[in-house]
Structures are given as structure tokens and as C-alpha cells.
C-alpha positions as CSV (number, residue, x, y, z in Angstrom):
1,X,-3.6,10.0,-17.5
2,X,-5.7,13.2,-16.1
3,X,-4.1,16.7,-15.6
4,X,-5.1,18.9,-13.2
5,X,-4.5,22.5,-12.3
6,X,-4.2,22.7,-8.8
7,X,-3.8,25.5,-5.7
8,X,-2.0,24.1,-3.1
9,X,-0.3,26.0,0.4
10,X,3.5,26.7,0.7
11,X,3.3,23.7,3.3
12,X,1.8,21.6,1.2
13,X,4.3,22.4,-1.6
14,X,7.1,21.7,0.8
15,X,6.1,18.5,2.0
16,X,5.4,17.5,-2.0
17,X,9.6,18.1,-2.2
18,X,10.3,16.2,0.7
19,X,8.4,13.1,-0.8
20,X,9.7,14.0,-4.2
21,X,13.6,13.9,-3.0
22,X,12.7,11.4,-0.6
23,X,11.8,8.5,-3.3
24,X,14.3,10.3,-6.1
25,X,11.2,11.2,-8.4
26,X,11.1,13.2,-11.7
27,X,8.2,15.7,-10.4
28,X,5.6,16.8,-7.7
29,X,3.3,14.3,-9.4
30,X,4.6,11.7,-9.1
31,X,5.0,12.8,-5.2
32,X,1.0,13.2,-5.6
33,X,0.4,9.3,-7.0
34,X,2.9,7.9,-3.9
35,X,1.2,9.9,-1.3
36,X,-2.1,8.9,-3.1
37,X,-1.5,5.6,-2.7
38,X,0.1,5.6,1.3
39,X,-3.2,7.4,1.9
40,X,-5.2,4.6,0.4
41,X,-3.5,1.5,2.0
42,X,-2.9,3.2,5.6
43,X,-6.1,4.9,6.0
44,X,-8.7,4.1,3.3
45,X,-8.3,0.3,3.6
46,X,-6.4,-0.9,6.2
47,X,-5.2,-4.8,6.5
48,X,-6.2,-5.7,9.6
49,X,-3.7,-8.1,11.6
50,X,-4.9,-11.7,11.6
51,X,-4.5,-12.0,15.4
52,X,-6.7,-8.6,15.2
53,X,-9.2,-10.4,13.4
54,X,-9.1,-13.2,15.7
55,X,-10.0,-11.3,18.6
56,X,-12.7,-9.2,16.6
57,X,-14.6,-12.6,16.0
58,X,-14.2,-13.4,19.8
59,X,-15.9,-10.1,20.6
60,X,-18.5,-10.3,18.1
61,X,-19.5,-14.0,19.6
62,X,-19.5,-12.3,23.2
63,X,-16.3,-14.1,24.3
64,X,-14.7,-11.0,26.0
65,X,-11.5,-10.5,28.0
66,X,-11.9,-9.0,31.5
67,X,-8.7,-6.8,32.9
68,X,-8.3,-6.0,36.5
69,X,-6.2,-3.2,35.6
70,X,-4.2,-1.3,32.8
71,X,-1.2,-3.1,33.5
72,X,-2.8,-6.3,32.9
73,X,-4.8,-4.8,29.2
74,X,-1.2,-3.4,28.5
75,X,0.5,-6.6,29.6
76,X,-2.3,-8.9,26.8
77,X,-1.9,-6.4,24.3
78,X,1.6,-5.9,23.9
């Protein structure tokens, strides 16, 4: 395990004891390793939807879907 010292805002702090009460942890690092890890799976590496992927392919082998309007893009992707 690694400690570190750190200098974080009052916001910051605040947020740490939402997450904290929020998951019924012992202490603000634990809040650290859970927010950590959201961070890593939401934005670092996101799993892409197999549909997602499916239409990524399509693209990428210059099979494209034509819209005659928003409606219609809204319509496909919903």
C-alpha cells in the first residue's frame, strides 16, 4: 500500500464525504480508491456497446447510414 500527503480544496474534501457516507466507508481513502476506480472504467477505458462496435466496423468498411433529417438520426439511434 502507498501513503501520500496530499492538498486537496474544500470542494474536493466535500465531495470525498459524500462518496465516503455514500458507500458506508471507514475513511476518505477509501473514497479515493472507489473514485479511482469509476474514473478508470468510465472514462479511461470505456466498454464499448457491441451494437456500437457493430456500427464502428460498418463505418470503417465505408458502409454508412444516410439521414434526411435529425428526426430520422434520432429515430435510428434511439
Amino acid at each position: 500500500m502507498v501513503q501520500a500527503l496530499i492538498n486537496i480544496t474544500e470542494k474536493t474534501n466535500r465531495i470525498l464525504n459524500i462518496v465516503k457516507a455514500k458507500h458506508g466507508l471507514n475513511d476518505k481513502s477509501e473514497a479515493i480508491n472507489i473514485l479511482a476506480e469509476e474514473y478508470e472504467t468510465e472514462i479511461l477505458e470505456p466498454e464499448l456497446r457491441p451494437e456500437y462496435v457493430e456500427k464502428l466496423n460498418k463505418i470503417r468498411k465505408g458502409k454508412y447510414i444516410r439521414f434526411n433529417s435529425i428526426d430520422e438520426l434520432r429515430r435510428a439511434t434511439s
